[in-house]
C-alpha positions in Angstrom: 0.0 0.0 0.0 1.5 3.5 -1.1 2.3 6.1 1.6 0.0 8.6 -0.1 -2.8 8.0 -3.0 -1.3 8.6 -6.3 -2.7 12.0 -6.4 -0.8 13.3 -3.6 2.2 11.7 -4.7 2.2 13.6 -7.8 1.7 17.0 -6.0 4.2 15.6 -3.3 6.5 14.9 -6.1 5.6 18.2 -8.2 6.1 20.4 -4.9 9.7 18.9 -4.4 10.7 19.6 -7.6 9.9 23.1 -7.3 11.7 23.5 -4.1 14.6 21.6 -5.6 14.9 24.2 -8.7 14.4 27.2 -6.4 17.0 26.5 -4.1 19.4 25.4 -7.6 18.3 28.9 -8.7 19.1 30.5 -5.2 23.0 29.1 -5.7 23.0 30.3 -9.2 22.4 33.7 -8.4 24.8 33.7 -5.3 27.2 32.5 -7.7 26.7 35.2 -10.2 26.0 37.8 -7.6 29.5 37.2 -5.9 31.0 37.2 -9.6 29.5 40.5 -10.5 30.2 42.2 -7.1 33.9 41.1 -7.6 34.4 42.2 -11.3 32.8 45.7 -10.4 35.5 45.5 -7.5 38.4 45.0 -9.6 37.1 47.2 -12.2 36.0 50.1 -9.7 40.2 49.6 -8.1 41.8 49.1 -10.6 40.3 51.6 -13.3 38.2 53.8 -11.9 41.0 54.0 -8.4 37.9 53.9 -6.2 37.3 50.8 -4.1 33.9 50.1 -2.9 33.5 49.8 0.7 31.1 47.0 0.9 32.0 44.7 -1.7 34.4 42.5 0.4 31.6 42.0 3.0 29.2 41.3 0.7 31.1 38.4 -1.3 31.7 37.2 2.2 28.2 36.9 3.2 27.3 35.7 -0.6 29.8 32.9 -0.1 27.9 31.7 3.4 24.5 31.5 1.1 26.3 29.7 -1.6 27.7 27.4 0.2 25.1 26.5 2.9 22.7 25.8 -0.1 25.0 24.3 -2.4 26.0 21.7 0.2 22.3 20.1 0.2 22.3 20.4 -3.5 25.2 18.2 -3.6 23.8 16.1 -0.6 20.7 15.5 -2.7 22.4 14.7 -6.4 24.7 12.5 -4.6 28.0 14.5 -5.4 29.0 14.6 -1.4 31.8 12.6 -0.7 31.1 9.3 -2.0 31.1 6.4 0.3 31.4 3.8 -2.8 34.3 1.9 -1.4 33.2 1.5 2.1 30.0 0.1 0.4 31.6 -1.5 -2.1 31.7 -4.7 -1.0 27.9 -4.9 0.4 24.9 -7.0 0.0 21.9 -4.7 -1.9 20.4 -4.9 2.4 23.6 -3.8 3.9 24.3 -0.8 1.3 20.1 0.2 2.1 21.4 0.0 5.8 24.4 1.6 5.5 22.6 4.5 3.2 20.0 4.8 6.0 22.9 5.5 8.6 24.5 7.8 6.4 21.2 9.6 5.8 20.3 9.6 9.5 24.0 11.3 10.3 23.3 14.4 7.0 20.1 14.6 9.5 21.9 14.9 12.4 23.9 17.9 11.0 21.0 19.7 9.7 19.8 19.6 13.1 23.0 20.6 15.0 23.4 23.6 12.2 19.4 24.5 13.1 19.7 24.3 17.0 22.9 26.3 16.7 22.1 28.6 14.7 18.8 29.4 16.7 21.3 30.1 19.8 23.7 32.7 17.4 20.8 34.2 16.8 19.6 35.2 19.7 22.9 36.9 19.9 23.0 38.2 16.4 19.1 40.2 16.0 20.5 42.8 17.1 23.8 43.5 15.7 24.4 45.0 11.7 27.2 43.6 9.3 29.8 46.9 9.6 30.3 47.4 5.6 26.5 47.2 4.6 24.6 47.6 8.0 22.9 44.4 6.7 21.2 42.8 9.8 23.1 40.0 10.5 20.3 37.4 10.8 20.2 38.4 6.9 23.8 37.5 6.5 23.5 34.0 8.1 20.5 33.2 7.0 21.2 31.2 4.4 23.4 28.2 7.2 19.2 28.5 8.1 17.6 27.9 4.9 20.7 25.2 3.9 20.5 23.2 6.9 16.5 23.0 6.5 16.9 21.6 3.3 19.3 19.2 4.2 17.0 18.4 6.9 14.3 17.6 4.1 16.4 16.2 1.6 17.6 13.5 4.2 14.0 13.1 5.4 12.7 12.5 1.8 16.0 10.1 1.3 15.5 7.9 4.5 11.1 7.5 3.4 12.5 6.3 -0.2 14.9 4.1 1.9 12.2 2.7 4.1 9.8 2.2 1.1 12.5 0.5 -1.0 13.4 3.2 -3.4 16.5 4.1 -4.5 18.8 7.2 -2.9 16.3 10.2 -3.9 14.7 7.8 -6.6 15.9 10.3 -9.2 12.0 11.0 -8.7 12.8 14.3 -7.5 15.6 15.4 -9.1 14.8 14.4 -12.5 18.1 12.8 -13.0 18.3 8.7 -14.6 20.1 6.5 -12.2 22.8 4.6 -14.2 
């Protein structure tokens, strides 16, 4: 018996596709944000001979964001640091197991990142980035938003696990499994 009638599977499925190529789009334009902010840097230096005072700080920030959110994008395409070898030499029920482990420990991070991250901010509401007076819950935000979504992805990974399903099933991400 399915988890969820068909219907709600398909929505299910549709609504995790659009979070998956939201948060893709969200690393795209950190990427291109920081790339931009650093060529007008160099360019403003360099050619003009005026350096702009919040450029450094904000390719700092913009490097938290891309990171934080490109580490679940990894997580979820299976591009982390592969664990072939260790599961190499595995029966097809020990390499579920030892995926299910490996899923329950990305969990455990996403949860040390949130609960951590709730304490730093306590201290942090209150205080401005010194370059851009950007409030610094804005500048960590994205360790927030990342470690949610690794939080999911791994959720949504260990239900496929449990139901029999491949790592991610490619039904979310859209990619064939060789």
């Amino acid at each position: 018996m399915a988890a969820f009638p068909a219907p709600r599977r398909i929505i299910m499925r549709r609504a995790f596709r659009l979070l998956d190529r939201s948060i893709e789009f969200l690393v795209f334009a950190c990427f291109l944000a920081i790339v931009l902010v650093g060529t007008a840097q160099v360019f403003n230096r360099y050619v003009l001979n005026l350096s702009l005072s919040w450029s450094e700080e904000f390719q700092r920030y913009g490097h938290v964001w891309l990171v934080f959110l490109g580490i679940p994008v990894a997580y979820r395409r299976g591009m982390h640091i592969g664990m072939e070898t260790l599961a190499g030499g595995l029966s097809a029920r020990g390499k579920r197991i030892f995926q299910f482990v490996i899923d329950l420990l990305w969990c455990a991070l996403a949860l040390a990142l949130l609960i951590g991250l709730g304490q730093l901010m306590q201290f942090l509401n209150f205080q401005r980035s010194p370059g851009m007076r950007l409030p610094m819950p804005y500048a960590y935000g994205g360790i927030l938003i990342g470690a949610g979504y690794m939080l999911l992805i791994g959720l949504r990974r260990i239900v496929d696990n449990l139901r029999g399903l491949p790592p991610e099933s490619d039904e979310y991400s859209g990619q064939v499994t060789p």
